[in-house]
C-alpha beads as a LAMMPS data file, in Angstrom:
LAMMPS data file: protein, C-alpha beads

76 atoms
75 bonds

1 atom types
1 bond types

-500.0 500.0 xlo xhi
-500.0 500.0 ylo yhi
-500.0 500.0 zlo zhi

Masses

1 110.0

Atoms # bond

1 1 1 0.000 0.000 0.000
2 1 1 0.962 3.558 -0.826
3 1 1 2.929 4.991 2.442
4 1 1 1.858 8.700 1.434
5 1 1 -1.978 7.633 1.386
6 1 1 -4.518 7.565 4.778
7 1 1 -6.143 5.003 2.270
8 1 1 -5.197 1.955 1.019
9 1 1 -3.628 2.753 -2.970
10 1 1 -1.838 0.048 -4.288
11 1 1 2.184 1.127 -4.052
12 1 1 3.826 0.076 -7.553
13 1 1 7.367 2.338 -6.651
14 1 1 9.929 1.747 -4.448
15 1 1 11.042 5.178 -3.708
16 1 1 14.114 6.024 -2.486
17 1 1 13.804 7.990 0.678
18 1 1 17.527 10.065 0.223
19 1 1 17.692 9.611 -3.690
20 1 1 20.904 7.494 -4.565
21 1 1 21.473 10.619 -7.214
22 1 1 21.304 12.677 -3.934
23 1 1 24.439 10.304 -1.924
24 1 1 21.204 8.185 -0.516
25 1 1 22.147 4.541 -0.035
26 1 1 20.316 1.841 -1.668
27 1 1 19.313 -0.157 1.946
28 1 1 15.769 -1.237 3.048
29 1 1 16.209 1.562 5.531
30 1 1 15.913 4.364 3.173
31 1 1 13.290 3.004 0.702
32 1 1 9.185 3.004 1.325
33 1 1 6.570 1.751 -1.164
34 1 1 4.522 4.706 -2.781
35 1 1 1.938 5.232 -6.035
36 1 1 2.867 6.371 -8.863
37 1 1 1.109 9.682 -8.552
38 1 1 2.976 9.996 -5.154
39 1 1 6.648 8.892 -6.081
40 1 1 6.177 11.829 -9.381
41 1 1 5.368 14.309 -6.274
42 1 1 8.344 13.541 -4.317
43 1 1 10.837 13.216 -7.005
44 1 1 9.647 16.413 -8.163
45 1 1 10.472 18.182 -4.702
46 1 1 13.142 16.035 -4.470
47 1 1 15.005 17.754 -7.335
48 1 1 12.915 21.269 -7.628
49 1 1 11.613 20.382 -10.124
50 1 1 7.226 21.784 -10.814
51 1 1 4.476 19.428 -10.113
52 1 1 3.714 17.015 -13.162
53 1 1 1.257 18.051 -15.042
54 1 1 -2.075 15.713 -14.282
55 1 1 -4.179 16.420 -16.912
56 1 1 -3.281 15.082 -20.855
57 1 1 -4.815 15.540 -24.331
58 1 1 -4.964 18.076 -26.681
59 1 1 -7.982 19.411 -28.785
60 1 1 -8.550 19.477 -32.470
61 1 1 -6.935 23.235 -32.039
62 1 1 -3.324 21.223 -30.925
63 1 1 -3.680 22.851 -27.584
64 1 1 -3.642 21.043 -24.189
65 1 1 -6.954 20.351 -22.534
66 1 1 -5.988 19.927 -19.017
67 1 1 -6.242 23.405 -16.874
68 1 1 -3.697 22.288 -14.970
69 1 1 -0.852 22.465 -18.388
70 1 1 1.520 25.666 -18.112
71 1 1 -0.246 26.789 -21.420
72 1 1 -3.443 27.323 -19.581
73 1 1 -2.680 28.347 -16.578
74 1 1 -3.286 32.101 -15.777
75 1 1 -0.332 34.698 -16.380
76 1 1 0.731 36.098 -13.495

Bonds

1 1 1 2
2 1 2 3
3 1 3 4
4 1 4 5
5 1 5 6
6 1 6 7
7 1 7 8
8 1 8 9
9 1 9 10
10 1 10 11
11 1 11 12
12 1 12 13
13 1 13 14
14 1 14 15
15 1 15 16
16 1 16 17
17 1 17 18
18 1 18 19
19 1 19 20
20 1 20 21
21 1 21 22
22 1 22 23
23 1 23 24
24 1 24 25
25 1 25 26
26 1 26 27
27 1 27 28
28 1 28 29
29 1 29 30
30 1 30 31
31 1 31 32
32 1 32 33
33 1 33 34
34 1 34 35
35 1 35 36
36 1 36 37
37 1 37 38
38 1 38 39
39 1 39 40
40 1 40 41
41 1 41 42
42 1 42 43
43 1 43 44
44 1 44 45
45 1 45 46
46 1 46 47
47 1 47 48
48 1 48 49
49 1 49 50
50 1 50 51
51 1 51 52
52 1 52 53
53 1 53 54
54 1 54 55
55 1 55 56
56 1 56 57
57 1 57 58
58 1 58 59
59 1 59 60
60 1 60 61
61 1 61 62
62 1 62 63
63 1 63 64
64 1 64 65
65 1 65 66
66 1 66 67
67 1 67 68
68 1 68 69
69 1 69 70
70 1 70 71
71 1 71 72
72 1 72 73
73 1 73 74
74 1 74 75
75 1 75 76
């Protein structure tokens, strides 16, 4: 089950805790079982990096469909 989750989500990553790219070390000790919606979110973080973009498609205009992609997101 997904470690980040207060409900049961199938994990399907082992996640490094301290990434190896980072000097983690590849033990038991530093790894924990997440989703894959979950292990995107902390790798993300992990290396500043934005959140992933959720949504996907385009429309017959080429352009993204999701609210959430960079092109539709309000200027600020």
């Amino acid at each position: 089950m997904c470690e980040a989750e207060d409900r049961a989500t199938l994990a399907t990553v082992v996640d490094h805790v301290t990434p190896l790219a980072k000097g983690g070390r590849d033990v038991d000790a530093n790894t924990r079982n997440l989703c894959d919606r979950h292990h995107d979110e902390v790798t993300a973080k992990q290396f500043g990096k934005a959140e992933p973009v959720r949504g996907k498609g385009v429309g017959r205009d080429g352009r993204p469909t999701s609210p959430d992609h960079p092109w539709s997101r309000a200027r600020r």
